[in-house]
N, CA, C and O atoms as CSV, one atom per row, in Angstrom:
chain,resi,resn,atom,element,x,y,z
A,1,UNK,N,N,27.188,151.973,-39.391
A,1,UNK,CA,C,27.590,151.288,-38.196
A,1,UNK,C,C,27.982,152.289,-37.117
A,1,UNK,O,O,28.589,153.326,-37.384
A,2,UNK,N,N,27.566,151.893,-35.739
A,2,UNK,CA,C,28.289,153.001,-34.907
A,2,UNK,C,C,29.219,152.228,-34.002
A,2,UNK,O,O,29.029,151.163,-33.413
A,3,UNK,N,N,30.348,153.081,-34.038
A,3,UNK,CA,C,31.593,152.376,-33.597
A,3,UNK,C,C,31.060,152.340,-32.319
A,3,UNK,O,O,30.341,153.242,-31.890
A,4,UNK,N,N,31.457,151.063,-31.492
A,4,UNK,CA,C,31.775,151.165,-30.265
A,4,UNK,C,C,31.799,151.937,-28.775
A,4,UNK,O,O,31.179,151.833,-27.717
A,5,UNK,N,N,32.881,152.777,-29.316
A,5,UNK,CA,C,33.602,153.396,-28.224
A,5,UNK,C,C,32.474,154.810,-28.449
A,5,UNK,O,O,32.617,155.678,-27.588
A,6,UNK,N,N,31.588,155.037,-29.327
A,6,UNK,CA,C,30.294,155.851,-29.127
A,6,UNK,C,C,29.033,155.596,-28.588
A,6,UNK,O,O,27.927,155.887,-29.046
A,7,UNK,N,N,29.355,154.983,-27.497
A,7,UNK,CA,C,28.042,154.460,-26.832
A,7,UNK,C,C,27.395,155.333,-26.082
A,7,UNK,O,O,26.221,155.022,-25.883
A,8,UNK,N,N,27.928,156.803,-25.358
A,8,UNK,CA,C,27.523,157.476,-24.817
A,8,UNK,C,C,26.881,158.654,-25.656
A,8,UNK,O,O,26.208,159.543,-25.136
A,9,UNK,N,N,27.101,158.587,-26.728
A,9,UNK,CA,C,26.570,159.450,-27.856
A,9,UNK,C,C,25.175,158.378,-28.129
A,9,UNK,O,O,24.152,159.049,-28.267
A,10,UNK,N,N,24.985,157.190,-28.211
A,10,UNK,CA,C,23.754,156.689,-28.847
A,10,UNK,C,C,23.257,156.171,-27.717
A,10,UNK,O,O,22.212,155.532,-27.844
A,11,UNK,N,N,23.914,156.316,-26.193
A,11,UNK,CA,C,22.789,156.531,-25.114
A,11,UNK,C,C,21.751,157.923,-24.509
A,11,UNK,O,O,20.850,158.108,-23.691
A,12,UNK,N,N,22.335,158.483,-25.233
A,12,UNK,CA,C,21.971,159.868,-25.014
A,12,UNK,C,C,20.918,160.171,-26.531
A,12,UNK,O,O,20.597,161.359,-26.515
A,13,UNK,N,N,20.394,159.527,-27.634
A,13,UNK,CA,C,20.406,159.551,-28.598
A,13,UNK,C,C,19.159,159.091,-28.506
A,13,UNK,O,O,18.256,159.631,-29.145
A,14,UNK,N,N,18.815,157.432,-27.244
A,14,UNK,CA,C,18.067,156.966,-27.041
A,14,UNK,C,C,16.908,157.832,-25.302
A,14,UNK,O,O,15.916,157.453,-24.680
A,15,UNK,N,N,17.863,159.086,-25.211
A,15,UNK,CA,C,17.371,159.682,-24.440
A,15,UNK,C,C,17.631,159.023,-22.735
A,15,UNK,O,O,16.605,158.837,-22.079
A,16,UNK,N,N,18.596,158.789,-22.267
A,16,UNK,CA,C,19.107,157.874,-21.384
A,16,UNK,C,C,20.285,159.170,-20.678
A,16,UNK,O,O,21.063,159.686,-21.480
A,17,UNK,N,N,20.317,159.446,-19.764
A,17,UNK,CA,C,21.114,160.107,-19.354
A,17,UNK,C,C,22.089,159.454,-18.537
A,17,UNK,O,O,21.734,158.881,-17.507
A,18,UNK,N,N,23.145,159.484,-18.857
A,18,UNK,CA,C,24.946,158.751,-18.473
A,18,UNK,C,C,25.183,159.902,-17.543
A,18,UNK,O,O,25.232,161.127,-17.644
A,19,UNK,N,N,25.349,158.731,-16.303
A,19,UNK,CA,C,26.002,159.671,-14.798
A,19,UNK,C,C,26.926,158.475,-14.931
A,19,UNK,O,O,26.677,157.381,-15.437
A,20,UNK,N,N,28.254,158.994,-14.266
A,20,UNK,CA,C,29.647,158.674,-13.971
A,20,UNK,C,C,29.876,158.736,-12.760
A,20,UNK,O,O,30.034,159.856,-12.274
A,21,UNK,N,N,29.997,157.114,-11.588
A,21,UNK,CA,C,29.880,157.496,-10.221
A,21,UNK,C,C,30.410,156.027,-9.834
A,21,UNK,O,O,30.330,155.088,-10.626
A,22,UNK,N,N,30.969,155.914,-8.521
A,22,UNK,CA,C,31.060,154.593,-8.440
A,22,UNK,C,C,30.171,154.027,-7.761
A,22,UNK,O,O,29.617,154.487,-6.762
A,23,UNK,N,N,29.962,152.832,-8.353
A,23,UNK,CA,C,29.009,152.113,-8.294
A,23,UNK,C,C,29.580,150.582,-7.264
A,23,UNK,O,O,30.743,150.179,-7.272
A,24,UNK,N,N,28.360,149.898,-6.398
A,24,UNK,CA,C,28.807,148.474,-5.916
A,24,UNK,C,C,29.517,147.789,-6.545
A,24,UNK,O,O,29.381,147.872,-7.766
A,25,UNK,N,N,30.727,146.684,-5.920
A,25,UNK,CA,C,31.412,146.211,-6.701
A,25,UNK,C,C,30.912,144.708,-7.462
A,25,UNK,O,O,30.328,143.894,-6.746
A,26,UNK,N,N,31.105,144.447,-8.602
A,26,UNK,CA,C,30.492,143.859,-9.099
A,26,UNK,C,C,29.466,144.090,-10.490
A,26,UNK,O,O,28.968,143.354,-11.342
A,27,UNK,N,N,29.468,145.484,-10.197
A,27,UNK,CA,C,28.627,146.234,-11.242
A,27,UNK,C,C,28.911,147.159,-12.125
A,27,UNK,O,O,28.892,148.382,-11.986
A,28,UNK,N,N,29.151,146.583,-12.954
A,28,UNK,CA,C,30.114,147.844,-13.572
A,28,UNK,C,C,28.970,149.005,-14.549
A,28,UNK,O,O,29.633,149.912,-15.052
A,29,UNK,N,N,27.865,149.075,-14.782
A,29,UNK,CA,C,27.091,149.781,-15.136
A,29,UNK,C,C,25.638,148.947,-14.780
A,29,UNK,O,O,25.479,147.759,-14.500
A,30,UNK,N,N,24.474,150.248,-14.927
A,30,UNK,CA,C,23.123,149.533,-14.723
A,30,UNK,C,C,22.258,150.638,-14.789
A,30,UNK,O,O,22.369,151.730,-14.230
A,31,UNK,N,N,20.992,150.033,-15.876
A,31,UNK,CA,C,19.762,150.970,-15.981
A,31,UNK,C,C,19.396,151.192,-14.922
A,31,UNK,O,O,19.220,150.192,-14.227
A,32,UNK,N,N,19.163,152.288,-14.407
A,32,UNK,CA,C,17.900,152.836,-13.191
A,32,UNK,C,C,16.485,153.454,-13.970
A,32,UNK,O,O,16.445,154.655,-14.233
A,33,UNK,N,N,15.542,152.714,-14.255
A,33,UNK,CA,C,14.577,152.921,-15.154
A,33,UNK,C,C,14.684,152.997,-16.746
A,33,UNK,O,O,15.412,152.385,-17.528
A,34,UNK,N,N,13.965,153.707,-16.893
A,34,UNK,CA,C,13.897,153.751,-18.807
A,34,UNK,C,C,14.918,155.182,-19.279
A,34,UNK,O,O,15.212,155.443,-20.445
A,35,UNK,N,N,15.235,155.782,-18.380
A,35,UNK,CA,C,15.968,157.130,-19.170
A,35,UNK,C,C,17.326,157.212,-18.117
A,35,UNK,O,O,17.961,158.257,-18.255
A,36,UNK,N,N,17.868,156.251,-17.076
A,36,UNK,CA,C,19.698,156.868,-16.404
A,36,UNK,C,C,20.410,155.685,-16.295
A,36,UNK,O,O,20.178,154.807,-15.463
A,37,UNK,N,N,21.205,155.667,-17.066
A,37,UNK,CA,C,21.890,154.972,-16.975
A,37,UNK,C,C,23.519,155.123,-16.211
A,37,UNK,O,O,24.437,155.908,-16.450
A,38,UNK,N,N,23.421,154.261,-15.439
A,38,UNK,CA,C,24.653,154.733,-14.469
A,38,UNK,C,C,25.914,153.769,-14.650
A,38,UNK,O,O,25.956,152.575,-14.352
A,39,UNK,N,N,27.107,154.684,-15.300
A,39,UNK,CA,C,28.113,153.721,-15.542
A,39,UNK,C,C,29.661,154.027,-14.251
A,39,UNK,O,O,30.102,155.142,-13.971
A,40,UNK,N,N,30.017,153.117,-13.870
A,40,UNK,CA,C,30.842,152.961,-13.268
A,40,UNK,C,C,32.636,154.004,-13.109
A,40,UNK,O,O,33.626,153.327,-13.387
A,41,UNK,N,N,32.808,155.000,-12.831
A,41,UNK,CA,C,33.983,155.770,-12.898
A,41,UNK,C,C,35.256,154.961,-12.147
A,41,UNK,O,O,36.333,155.555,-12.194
A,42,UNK,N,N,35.235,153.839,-11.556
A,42,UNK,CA,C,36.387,152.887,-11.135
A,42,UNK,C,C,36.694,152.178,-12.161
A,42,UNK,O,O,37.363,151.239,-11.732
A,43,UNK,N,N,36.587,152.102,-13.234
A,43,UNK,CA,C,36.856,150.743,-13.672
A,43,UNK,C,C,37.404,150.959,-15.409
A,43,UNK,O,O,37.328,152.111,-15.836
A,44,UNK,N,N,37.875,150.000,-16.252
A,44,UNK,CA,C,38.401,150.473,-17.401
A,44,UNK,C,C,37.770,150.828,-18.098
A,44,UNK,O,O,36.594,150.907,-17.745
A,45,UNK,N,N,38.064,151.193,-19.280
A,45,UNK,CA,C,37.187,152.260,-20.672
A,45,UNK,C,C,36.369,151.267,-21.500
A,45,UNK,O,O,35.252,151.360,-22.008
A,46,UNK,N,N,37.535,150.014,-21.467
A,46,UNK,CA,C,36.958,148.951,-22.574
A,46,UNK,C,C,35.982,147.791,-21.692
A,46,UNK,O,O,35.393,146.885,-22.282
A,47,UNK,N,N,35.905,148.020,-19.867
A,47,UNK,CA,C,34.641,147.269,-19.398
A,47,UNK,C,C,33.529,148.085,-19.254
A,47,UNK,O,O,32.449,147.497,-19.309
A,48,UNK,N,N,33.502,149.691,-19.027
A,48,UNK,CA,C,32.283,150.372,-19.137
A,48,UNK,C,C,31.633,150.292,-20.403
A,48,UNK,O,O,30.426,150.079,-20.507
A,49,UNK,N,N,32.715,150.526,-21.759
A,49,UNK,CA,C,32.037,150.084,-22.395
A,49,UNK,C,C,31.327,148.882,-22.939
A,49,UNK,O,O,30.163,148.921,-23.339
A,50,UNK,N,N,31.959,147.988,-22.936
A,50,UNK,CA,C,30.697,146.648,-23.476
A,50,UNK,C,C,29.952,146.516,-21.543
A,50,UNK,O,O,29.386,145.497,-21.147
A,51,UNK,N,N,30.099,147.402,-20.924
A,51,UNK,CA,C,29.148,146.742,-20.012
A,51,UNK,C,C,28.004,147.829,-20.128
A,51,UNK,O,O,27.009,147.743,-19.409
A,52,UNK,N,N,28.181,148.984,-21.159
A,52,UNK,CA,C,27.401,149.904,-21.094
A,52,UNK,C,C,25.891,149.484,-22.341
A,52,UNK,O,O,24.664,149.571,-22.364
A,53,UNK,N,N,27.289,148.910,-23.413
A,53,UNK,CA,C,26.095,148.135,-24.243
A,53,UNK,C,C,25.438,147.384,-23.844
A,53,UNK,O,O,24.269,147.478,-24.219
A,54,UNK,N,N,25.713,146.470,-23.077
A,54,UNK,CA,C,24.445,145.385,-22.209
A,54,UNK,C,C,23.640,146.052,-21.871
A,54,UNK,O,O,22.431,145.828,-21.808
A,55,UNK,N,N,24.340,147.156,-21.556
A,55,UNK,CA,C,23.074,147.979,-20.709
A,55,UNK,C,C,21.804,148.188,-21.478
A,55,UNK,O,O,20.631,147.888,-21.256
A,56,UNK,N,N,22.549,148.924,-22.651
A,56,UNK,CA,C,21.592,149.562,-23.713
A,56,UNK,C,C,20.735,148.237,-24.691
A,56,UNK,O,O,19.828,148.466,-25.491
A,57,UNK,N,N,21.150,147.228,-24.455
A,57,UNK,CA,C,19.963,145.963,-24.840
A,57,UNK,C,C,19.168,145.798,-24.837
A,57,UNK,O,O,18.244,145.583,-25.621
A,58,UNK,N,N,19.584,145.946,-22.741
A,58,UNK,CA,C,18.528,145.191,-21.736
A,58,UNK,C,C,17.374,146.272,-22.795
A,58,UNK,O,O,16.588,145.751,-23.586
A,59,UNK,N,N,17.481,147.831,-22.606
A,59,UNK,CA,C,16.689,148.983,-22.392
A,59,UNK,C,C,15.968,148.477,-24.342
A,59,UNK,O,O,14.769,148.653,-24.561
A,60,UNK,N,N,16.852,147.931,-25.421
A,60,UNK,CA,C,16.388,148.433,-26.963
A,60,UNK,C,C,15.389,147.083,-27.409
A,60,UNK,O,O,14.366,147.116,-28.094
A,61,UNK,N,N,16.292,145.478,-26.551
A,61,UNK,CA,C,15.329,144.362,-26.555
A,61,UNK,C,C,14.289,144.204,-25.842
A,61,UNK,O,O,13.312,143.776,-26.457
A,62,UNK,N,N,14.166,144.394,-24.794
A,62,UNK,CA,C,13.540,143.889,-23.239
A,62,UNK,C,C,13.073,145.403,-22.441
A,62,UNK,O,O,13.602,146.295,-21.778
A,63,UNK,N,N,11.611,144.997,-23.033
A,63,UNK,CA,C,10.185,146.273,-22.470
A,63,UNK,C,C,9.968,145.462,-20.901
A,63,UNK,O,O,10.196,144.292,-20.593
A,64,UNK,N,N,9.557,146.350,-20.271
A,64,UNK,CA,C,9.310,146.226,-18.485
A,64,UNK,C,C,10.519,146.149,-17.731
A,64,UNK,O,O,11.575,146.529,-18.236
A,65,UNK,N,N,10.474,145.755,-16.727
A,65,UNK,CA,C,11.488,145.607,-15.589
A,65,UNK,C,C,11.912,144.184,-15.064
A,65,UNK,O,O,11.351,143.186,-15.517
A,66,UNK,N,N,12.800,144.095,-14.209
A,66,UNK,CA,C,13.385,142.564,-13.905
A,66,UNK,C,C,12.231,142.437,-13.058
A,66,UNK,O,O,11.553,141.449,-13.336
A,67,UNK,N,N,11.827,143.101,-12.158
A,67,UNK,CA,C,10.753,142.710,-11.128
A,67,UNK,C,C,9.466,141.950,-12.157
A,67,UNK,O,O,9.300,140.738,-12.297
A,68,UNK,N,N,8.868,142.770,-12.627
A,68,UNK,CA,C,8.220,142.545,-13.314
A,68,UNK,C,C,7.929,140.909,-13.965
A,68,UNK,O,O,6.875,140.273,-13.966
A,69,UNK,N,N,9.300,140.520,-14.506
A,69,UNK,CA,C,9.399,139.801,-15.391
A,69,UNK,C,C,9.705,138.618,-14.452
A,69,UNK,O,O,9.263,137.495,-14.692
A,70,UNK,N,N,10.588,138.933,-13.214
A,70,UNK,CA,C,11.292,137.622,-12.361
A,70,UNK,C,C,9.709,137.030,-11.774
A,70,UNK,O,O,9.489,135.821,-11.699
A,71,UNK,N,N,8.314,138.441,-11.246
A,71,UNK,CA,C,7.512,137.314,-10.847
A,71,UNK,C,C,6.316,136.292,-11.800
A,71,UNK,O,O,5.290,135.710,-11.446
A,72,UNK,N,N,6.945,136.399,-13.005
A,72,UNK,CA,C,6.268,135.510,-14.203
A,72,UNK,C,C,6.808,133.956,-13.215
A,72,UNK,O,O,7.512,133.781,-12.220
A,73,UNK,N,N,5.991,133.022,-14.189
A,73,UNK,CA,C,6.349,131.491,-14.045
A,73,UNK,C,C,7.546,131.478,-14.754
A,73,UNK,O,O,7.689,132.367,-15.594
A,74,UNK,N,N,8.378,130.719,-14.612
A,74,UNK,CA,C,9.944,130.669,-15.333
A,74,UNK,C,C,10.365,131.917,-15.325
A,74,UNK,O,O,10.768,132.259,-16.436
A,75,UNK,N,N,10.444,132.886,-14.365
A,75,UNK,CA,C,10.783,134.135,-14.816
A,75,UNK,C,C,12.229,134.186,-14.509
A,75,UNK,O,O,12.808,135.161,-14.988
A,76,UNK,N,N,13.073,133.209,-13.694
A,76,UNK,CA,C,14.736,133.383,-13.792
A,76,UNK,C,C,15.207,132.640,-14.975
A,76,UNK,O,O,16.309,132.793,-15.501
A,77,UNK,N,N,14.493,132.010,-15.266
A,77,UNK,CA,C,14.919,131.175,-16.503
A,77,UNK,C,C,14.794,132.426,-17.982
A,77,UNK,O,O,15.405,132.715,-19.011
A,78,UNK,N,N,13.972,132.702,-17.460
A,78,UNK,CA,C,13.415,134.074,-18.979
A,78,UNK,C,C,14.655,135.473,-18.935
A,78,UNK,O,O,15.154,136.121,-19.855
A,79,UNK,N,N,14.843,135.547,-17.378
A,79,UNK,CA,C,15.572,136.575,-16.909
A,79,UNK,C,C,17.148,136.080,-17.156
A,79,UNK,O,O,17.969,136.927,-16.803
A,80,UNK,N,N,17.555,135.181,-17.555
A,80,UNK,CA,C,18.763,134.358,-17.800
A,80,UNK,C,C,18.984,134.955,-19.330
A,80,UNK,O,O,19.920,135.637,-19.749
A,81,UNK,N,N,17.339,134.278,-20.300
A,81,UNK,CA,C,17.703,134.562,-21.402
A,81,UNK,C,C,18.282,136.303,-22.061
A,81,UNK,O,O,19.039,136.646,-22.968
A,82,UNK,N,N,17.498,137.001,-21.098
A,82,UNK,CA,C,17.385,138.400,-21.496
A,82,UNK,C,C,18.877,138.531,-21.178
A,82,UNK,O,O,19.633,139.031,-22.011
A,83,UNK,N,N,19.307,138.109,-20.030
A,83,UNK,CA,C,20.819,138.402,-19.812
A,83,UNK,C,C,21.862,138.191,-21.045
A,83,UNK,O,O,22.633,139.058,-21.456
A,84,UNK,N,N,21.748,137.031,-21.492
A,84,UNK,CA,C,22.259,136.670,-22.521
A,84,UNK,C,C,21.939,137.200,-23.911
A,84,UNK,O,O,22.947,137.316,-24.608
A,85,UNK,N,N,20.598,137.615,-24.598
A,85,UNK,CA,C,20.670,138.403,-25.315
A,85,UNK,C,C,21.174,140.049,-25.151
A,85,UNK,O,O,21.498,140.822,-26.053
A,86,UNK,N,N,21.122,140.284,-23.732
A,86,UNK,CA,C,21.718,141.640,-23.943
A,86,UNK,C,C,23.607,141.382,-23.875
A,86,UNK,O,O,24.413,142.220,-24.278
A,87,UNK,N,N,23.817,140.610,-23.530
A,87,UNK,CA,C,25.558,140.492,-24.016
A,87,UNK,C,C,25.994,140.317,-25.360
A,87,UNK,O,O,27.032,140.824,-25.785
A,88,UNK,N,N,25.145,139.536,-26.110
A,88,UNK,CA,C,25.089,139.577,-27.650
A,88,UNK,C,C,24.876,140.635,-28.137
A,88,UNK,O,O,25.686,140.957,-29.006
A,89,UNK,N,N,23.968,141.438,-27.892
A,89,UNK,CA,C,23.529,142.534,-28.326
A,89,UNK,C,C,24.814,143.129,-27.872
A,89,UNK,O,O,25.546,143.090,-28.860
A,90,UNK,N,N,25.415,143.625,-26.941
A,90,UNK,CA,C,26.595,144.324,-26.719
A,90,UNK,C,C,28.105,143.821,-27.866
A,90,UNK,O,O,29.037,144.514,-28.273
A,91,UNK,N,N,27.823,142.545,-28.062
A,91,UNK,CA,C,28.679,142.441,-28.634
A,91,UNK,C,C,28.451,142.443,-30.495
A,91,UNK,O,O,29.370,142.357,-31.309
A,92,UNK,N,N,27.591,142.515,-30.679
A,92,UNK,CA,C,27.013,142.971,-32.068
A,92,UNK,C,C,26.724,144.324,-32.064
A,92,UNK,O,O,27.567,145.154,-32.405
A,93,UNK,N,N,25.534,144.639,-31.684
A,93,UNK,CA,C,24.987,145.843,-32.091
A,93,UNK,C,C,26.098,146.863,-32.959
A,93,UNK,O,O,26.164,147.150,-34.154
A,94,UNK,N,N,27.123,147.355,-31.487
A,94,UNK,CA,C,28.106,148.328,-32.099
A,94,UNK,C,C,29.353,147.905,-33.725
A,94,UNK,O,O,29.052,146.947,-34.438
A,95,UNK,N,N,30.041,148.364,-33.899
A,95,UNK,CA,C,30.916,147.994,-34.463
A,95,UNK,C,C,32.423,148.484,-33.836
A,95,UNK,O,O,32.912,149.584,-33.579
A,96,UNK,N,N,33.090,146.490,-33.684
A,96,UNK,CA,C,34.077,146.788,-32.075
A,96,UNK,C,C,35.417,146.965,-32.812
A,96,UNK,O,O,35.241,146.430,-33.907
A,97,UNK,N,N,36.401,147.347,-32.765
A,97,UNK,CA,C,37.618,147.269,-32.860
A,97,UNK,C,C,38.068,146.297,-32.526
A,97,UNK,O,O,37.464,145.772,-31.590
A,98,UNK,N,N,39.189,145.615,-33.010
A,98,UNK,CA,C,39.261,144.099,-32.357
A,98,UNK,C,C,40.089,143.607,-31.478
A,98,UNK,O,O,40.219,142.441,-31.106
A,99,UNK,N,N,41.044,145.237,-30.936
A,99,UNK,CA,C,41.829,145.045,-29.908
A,99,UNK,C,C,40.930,145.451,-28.753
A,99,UNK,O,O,40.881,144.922,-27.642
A,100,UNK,N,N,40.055,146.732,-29.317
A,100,UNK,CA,C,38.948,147.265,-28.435
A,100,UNK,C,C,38.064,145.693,-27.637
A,100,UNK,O,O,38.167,145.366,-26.455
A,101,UNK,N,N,37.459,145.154,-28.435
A,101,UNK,CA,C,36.601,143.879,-28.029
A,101,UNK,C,C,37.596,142.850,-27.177
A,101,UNK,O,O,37.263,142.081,-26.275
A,102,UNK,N,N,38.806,143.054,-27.694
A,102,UNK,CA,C,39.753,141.601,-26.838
A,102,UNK,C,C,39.673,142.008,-25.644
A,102,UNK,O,O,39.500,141.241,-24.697
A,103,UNK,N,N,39.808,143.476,-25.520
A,103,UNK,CA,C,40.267,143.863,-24.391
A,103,UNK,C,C,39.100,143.951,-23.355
A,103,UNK,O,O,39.218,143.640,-22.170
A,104,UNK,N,N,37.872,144.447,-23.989
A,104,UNK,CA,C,36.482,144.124,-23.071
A,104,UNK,C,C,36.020,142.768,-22.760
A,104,UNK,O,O,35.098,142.636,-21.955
A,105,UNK,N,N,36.602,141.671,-23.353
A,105,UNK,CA,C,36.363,140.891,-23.015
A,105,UNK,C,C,36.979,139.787,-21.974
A,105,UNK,O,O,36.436,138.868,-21.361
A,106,UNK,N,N,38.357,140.257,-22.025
A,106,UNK,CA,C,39.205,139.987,-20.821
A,106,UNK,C,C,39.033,140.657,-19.954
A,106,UNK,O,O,39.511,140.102,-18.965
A,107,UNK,N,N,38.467,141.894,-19.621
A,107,UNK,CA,C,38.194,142.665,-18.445
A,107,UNK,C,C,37.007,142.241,-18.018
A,107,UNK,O,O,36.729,142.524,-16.852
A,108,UNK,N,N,36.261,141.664,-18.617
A,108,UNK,CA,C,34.213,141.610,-18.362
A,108,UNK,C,C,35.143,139.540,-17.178
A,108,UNK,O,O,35.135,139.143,-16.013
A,109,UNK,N,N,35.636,139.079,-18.360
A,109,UNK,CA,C,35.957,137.618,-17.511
A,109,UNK,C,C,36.710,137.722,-16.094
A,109,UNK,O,O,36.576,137.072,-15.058
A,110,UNK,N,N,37.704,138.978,-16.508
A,110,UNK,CA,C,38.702,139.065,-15.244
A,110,UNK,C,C,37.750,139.559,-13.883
A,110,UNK,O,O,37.923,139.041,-12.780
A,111,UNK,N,N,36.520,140.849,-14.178
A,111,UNK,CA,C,36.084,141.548,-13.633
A,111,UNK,C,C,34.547,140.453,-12.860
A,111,UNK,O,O,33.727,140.876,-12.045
A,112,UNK,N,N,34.588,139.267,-13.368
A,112,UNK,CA,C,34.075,138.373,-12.461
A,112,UNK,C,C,32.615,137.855,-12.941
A,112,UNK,O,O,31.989,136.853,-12.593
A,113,UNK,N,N,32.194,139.183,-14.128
A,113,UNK,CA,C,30.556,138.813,-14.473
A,113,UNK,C,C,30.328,138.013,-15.198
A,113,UNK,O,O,29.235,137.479,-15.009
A,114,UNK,N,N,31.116,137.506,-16.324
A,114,UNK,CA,C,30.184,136.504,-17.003
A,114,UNK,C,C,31.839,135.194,-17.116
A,114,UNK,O,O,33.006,135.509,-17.352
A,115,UNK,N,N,31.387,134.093,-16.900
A,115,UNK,CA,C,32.326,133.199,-16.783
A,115,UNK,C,C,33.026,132.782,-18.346
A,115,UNK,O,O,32.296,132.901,-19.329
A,116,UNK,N,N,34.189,132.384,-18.496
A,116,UNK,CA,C,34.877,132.332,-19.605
A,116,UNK,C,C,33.980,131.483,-20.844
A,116,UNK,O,O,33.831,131.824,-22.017
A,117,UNK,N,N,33.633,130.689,-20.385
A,117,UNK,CA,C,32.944,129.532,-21.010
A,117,UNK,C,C,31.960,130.450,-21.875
A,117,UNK,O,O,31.688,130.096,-23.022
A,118,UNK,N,N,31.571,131.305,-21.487
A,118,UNK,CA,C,29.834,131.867,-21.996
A,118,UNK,C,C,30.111,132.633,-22.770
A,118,UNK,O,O,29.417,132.821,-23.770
A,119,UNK,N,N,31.786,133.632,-22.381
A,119,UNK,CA,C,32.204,134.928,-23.142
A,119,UNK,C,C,32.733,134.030,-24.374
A,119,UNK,O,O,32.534,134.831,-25.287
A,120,UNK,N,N,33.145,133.164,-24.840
A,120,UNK,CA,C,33.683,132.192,-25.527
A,120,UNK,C,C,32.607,131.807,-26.657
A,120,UNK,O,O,32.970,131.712,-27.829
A,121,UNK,N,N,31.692,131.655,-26.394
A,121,UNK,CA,C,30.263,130.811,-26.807
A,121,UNK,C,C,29.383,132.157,-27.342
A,121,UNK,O,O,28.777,132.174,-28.413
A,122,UNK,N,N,29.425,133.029,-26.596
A,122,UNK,CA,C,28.594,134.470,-27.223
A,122,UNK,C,C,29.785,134.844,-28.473
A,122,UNK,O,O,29.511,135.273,-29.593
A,123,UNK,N,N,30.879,134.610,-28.046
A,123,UNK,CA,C,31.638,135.343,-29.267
A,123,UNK,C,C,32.284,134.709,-30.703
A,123,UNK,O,O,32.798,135.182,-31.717
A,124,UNK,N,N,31.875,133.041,-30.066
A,124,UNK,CA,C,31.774,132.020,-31.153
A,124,UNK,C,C,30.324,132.580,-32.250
A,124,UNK,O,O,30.264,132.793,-33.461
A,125,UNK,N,N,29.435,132.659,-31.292
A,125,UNK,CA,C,28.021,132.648,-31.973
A,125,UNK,C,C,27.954,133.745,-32.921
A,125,UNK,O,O,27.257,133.751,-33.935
A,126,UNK,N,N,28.934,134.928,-32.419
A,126,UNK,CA,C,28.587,136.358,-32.979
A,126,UNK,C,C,29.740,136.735,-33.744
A,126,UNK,O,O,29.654,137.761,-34.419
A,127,UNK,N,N,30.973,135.968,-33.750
A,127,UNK,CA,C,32.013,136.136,-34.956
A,127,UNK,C,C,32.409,134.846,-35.697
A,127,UNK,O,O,33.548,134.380,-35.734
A,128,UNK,N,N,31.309,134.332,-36.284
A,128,UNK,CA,C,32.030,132.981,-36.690
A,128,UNK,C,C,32.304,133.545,-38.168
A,128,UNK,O,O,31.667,134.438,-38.727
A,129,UNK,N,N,33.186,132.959,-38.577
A,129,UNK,CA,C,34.072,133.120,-39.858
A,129,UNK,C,C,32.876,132.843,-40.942
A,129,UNK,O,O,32.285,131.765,-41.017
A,130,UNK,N,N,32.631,133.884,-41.701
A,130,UNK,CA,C,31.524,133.379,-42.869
A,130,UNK,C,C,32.470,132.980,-44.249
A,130,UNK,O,O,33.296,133.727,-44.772
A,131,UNK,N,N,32.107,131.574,-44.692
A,131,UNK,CA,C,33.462,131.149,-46.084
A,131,UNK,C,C,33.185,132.245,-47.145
A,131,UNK,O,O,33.857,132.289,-48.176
């Protein structure tokens, strides 16, 4: 398993080069092609990171670009789904600490991007109690 808080070790791993800069608000990290990933130096440790794993999703699930994909037929509807599998993927892939994850996940709701309802429902889907 790779913990978490090593995401910049298995972005770099995937050959992705991590620049540290501030970024528009609203964004707390974002692929610029297939190899830079640009994460946010304003903002907390525990929202760069799970916003860094989304990042690394979009890049490990989802081949081509948003352009690409938005001018398909249904392509915001498709571009919705990818959104949503790459937050799952952020919240699986790694292995989170569970004060680490509380805390990215109150910062990702506070910080405006994904509404409570959804962070709730991804984390129902991805920690449900196995008997």
């Amino acid at each position: 398993m790779i913990p978490a808080t090593d995401w910049k070790q298995f972005a770099r791993s995937l050959g992705l080069v991590v620049e540290h800069l501030p970024l528009p608000q609203g964004i707390p990290a974002v692929l610029a092609g297939q190899s830079l990933l640009l994460v946010s130096n304003m903002l907390s440790a525990s929202l760069v990171t799970l916003a860094a794993w989304h990042e690394i999703g979009h890049l490990a699930l989802h081949a081509g670009d948003m352009e690409s994909w938005s001018a398909l037929p249904g392509g915001s509807a498709l571009l919705a789904r990818f959104e949503r599998e790459a937050w799952q993927f952020a919240l699986v892939f790694p292995s989170w600490d569970i004060e680490d994850i509380l805390a990215a996940l109150e910062a990702i709701h506070s910080f405006g991007i994904l509404p409570g309802t959804l962070i709730h429902a991804l984390a129902r889907c991805t920690y449900e109690e196995v008997p």
